[in-house]
VEXMARFI-378107 format. One record per residue: residue in one letter; x, y, z of N, C-alpha, C, O, CB in turn. Coordinates in nm, 2 decimals, decimal comma. Glycine has a CB too. Example, Ala and Ser with C-alpha at 12.3 -4.5 7.8 and 13.67 -1.06 7.14 Angstrom:
<pts>
A  1,32  -0,57  0,78  1,23  -0,45  0,78  1,32  -0,33  0,78  1,42  -0,33  0,85  1,13  -0,45  0,90
S  1,28  -0,22  0,71  1,37  -0,11  0,71  1,29  0,00  0,79  1,34  0,11  0,80  1,41  -0,06  0,57
</pts>
This chain:
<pts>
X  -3,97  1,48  7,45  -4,02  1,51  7,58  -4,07  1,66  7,58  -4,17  1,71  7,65  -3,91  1,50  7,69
X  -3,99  1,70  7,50  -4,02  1,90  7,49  -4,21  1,88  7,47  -4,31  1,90  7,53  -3,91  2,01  7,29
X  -4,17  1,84  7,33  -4,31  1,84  7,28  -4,42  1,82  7,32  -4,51  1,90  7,31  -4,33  1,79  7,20
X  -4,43  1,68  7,39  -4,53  1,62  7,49  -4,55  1,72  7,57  -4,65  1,79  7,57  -4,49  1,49  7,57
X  -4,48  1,75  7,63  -4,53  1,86  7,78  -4,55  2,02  7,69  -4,61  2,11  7,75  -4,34  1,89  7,96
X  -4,50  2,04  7,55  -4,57  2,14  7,54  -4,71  2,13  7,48  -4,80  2,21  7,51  -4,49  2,23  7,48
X  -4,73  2,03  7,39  -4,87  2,02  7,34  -4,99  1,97  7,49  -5,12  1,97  7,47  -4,85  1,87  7,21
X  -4,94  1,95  7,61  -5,03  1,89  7,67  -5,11  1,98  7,85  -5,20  1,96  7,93  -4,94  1,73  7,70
X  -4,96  2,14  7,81  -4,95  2,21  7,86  -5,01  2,36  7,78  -5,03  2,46  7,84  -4,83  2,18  7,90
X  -5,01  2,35  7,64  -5,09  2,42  7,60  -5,25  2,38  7,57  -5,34  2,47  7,57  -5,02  2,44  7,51
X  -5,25  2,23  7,55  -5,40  2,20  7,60  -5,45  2,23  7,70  -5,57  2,27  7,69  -5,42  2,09  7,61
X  -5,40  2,24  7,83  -5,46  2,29  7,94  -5,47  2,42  7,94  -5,54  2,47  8,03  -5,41  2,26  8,05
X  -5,41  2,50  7,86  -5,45  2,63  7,87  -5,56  2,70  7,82  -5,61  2,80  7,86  -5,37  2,69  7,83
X  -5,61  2,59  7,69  -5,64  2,63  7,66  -5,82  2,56  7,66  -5,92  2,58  7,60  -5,55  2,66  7,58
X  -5,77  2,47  7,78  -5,89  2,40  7,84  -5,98  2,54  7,90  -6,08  2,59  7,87  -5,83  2,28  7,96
X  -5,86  2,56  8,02  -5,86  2,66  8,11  -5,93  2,77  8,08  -6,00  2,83  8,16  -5,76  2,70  8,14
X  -5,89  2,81  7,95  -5,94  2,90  7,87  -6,07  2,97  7,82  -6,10  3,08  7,80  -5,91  2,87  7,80
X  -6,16  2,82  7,81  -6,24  2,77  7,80  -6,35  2,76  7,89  -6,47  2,79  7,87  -6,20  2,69  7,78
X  -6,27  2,71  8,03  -6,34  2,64  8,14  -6,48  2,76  8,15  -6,60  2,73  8,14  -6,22  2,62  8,30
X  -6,41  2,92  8,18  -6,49  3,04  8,22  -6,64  3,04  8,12  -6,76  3,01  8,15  -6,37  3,20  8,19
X  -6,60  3,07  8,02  -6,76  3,10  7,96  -6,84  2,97  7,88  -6,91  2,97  7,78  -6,75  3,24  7,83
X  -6,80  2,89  7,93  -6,88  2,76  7,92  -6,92  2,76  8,08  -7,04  2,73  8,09  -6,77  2,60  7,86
X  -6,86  2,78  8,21  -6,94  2,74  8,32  -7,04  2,86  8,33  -7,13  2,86  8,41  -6,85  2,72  8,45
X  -7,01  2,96  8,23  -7,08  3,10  8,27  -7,23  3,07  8,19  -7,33  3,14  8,20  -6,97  3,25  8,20
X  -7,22  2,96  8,10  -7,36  3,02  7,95  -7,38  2,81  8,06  -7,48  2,76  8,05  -7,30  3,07  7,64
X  -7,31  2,77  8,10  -7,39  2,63  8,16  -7,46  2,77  8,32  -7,56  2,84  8,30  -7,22  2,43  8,23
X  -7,40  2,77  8,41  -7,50  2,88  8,54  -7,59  2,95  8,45  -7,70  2,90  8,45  -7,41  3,03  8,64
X  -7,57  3,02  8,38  -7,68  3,06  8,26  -7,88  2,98  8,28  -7,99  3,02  8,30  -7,59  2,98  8,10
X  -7,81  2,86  8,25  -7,92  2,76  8,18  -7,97  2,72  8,28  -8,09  2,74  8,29  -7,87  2,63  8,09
X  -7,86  2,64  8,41  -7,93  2,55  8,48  -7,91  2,60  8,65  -7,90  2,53  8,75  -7,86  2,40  8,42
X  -7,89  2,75  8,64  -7,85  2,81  8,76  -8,01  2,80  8,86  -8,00  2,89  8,94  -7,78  2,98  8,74
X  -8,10  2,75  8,86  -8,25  2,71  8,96  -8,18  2,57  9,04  -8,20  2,56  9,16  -8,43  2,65  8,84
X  -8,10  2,48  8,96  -8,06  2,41  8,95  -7,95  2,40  9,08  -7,97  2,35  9,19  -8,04  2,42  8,83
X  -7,83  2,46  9,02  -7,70  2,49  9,11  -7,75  2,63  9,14  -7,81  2,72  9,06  -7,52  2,48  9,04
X  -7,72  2,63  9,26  -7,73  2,83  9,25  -7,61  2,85  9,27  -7,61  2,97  9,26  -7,82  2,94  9,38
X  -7,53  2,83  9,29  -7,38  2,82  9,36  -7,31  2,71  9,27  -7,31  2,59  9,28  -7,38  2,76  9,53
X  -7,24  2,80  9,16  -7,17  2,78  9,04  -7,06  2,82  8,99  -7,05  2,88  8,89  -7,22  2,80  8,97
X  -6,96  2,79  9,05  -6,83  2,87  9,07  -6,67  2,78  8,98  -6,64  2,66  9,00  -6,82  2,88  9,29
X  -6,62  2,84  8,91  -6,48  2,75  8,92  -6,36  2,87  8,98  -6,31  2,98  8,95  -6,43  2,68  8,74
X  -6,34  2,76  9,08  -6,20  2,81  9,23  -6,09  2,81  9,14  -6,10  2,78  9,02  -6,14  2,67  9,38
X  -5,98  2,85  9,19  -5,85  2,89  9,18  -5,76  2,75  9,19  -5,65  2,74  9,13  -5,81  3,00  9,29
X  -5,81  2,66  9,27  -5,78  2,54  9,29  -5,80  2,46  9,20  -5,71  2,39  9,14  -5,83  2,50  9,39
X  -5,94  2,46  9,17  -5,99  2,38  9,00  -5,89  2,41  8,92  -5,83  2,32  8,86  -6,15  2,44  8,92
X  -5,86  2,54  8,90  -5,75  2,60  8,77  -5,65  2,55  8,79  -5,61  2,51  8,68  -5,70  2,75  8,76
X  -5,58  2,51  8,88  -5,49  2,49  8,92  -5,50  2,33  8,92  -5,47  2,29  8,81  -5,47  2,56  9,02
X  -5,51  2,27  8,97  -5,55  2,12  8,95  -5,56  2,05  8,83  -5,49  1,95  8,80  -5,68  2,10  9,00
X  -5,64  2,12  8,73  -5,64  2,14  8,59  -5,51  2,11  8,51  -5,49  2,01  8,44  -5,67  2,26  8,56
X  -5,43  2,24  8,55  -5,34  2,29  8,49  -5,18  2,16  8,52  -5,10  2,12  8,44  -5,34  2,45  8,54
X  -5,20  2,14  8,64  -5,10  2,04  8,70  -5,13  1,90  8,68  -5,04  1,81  8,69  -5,08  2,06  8,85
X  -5,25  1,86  8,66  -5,30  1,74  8,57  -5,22  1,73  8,39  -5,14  1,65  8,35  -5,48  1,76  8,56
X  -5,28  1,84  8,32  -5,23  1,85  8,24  -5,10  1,82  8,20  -5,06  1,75  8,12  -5,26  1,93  8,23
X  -5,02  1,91  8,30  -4,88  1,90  8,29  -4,80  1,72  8,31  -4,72  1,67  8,25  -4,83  2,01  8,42
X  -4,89  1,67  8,44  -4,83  1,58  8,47  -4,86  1,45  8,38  -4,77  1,36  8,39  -4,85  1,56  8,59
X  -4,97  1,44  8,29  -5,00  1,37  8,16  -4,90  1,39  8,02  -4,88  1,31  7,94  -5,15  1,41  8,14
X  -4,87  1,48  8,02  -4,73  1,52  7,90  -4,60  1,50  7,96  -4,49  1,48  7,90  -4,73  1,70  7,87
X  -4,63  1,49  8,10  -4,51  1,45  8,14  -4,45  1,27  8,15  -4,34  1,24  8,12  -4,51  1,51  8,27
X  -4,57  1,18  8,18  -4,61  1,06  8,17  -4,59  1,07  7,95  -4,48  1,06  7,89  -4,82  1,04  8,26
X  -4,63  1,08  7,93  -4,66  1,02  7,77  -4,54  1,07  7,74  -4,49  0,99  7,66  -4,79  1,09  7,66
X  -4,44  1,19  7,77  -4,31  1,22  7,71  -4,20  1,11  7,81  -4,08  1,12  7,78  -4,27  1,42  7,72
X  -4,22  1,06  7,88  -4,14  0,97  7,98  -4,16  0,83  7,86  -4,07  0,78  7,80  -4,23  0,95  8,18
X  -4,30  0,79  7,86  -4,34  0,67  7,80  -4,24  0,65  7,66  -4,18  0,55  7,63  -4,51  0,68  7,78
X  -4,25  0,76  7,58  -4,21  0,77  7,44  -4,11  0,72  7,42  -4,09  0,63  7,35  -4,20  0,89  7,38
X  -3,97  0,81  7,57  -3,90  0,83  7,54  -3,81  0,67  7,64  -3,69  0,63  7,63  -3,90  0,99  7,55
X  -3,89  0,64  7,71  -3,85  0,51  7,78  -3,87  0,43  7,67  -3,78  0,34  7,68  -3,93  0,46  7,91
X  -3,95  0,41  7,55  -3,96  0,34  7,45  -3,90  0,31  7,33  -3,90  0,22  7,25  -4,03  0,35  7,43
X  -3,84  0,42  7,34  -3,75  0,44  7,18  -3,60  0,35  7,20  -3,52  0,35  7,30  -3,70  0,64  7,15
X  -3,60  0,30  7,10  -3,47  0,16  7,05  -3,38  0,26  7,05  -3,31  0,28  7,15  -3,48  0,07  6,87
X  -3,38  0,32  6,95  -3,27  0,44  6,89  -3,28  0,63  6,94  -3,38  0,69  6,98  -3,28  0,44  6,71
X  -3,14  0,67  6,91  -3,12  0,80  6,92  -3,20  0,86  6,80  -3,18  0,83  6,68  -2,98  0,82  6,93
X  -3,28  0,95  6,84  -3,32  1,04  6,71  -3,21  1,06  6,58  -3,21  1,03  6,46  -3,34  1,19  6,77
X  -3,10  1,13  6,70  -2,98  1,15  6,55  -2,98  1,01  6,47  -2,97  1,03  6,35  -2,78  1,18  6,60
X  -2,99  0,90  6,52  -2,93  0,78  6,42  -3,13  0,71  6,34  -3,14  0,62  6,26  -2,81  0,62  6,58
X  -3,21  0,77  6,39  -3,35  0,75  6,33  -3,37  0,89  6,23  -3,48  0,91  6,17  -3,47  0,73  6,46
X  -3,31  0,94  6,23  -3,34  1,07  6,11  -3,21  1,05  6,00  -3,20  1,10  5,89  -3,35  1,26  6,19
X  -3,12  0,98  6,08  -3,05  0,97  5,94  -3,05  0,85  5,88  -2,99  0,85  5,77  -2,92  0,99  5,96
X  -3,13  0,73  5,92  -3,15  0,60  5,88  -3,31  0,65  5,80  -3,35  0,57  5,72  -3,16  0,48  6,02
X  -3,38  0,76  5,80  -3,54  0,78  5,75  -3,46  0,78  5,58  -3,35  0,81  5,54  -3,65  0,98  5,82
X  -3,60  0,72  5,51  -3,59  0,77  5,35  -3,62  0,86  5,31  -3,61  0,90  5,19  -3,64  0,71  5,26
</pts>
């Protein structure tokens, strides 16, 4: 569960990360276009709590799926 929400919570960060100078070199290109090209605090945020709540779903799913306890699947591995 750890893992899921941290791989899916560091993806959004590093979405997020992202989001700024990709919307900055897209207003760039096609700002005749949009003149009014903005990403809100809300978008970030929306983003970021999507993110979370998809790692939270797939670490629920995994972990609603699994037969066995880890301890008894790592000591049963060859």
């Amino acid at each position: 569960m750890g893992e899921s929400l941290f791989l899916s919570v560091s993806g959004g960060l590093l979405g997020i990360g992202l989001t700024f100078p990709v919307a900055k070199a897209f207003a760039a290109r096609v700002g005749t276009l949009f003149p009014i090209f903005t990403v809100s605090t809300t978008t970030v945020a929306l983003a970021f709590g999507a993110a979370g709540l998809v790692g939270l779903a797939a670490g629920l799913f995994a972990a609603i799926g699994a037969k066995e306890s880890i301890a008894s699947a790592l000591r049963d591995a060859p």
